[in-house]
C-alpha positions in Angstrom: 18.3 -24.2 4.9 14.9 -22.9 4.1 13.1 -21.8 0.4 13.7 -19.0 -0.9 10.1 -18.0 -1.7 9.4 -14.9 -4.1 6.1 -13.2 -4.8 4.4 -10.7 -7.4 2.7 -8.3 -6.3 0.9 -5.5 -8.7 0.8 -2.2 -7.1 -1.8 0.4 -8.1 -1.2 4.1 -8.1 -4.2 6.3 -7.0 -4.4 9.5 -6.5 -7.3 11.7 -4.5 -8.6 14.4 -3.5 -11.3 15.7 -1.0 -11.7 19.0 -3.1 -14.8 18.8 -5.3 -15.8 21.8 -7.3 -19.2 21.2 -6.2 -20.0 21.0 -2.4 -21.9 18.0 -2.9 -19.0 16.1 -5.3 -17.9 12.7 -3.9 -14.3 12.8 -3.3 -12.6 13.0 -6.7 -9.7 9.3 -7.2 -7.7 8.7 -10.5 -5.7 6.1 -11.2 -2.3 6.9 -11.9 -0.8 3.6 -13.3 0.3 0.2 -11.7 3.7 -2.3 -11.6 4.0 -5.7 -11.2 6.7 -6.3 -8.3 8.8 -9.6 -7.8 9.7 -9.7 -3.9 11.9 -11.7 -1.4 12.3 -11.2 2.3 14.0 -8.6 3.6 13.6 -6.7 0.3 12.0 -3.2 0.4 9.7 -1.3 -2.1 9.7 2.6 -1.8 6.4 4.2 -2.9 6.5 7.7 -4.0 4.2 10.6 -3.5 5.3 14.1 -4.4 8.8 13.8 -3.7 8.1 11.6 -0.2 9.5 8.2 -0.5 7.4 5.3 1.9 9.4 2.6 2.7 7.5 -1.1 2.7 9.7 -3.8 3.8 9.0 -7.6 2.6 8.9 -9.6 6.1 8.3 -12.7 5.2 7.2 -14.7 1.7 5.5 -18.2 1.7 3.5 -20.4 -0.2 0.3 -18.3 0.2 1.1 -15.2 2.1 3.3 -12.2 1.9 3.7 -10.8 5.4 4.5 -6.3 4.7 5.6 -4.2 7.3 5.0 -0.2 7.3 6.2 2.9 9.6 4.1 5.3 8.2 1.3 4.3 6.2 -2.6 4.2 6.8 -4.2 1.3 6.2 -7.3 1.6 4.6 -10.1 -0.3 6.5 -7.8 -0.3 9.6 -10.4 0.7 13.0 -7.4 3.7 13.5 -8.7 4.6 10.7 -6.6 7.7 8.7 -4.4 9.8 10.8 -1.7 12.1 10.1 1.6 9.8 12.3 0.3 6.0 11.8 1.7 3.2 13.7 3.8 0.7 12.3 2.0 -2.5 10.9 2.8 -6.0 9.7 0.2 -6.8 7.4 -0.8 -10.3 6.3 -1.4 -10.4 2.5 -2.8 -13.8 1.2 -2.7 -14.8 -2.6 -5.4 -13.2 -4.6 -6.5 -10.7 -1.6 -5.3 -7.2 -1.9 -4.4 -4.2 0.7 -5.1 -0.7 0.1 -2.6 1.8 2.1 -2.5 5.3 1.9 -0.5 8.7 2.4 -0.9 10.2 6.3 -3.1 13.2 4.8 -6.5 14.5 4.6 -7.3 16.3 1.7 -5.5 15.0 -1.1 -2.8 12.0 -1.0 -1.7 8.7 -2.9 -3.1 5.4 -2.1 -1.9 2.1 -3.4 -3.9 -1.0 -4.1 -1.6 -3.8 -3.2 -2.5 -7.3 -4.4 -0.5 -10.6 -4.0 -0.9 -12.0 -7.3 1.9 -15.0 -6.7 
């Protein structure tokens, strides 16, 4: 029989937006507020934006690592890159590293700053 490992991971809300008032604005991000999350495999977290619900299933937990799967996400960093259907992803998370993964939209979305704190 194997360990049952658990993890915390604090997820950070952040919301943006493309439209600036002024044509030479950066891109406008707020943060919206953060939760510390205690996670086994096989469990799932749903992340919410505007009445969408994003499933992110808990693969695998060790020592070190957090393995998270997503069907719909954008990674951020990813070579793909931000489109509107993403592939589905495993992602390796290691302890004290973080992962940012965002809505499948252009102009204004949700992204959250996932970091394996344990």
């Amino acid at each position: 029989m194997g360990i049952d490992f658990k993890a915390k991971l604090s997820i950070q809300e952040i919301s943006f937006s493309s439209w600036a008032k002024e044509p030479s604005s950066q891109p406008r991000s707020m943060i919206i507020g953060s939760k510390i999350w205690e996670v086994r495999k096989g469990e799932k977290i749903y992340l919410n934006y505007g009445g969408d619900y994003y499933p992110l299933e808990i693969k695998e937990v060790d020592v070190d690592l957090v393995v998270l799967h997503t069907e719909n996400l954008n990674v951020q960093g990813f070579s793909e890159g931000n489109v509107l259907r993403p592939e589905p992803m495993d992602i390796n998370l290691h302890k004290g590293k973080f992962v940012i993964l965002r809505t499948p939209t252009y102009d204004s979305g949700m992204k959250w700053k996932i970091t394996l704190i344990s």
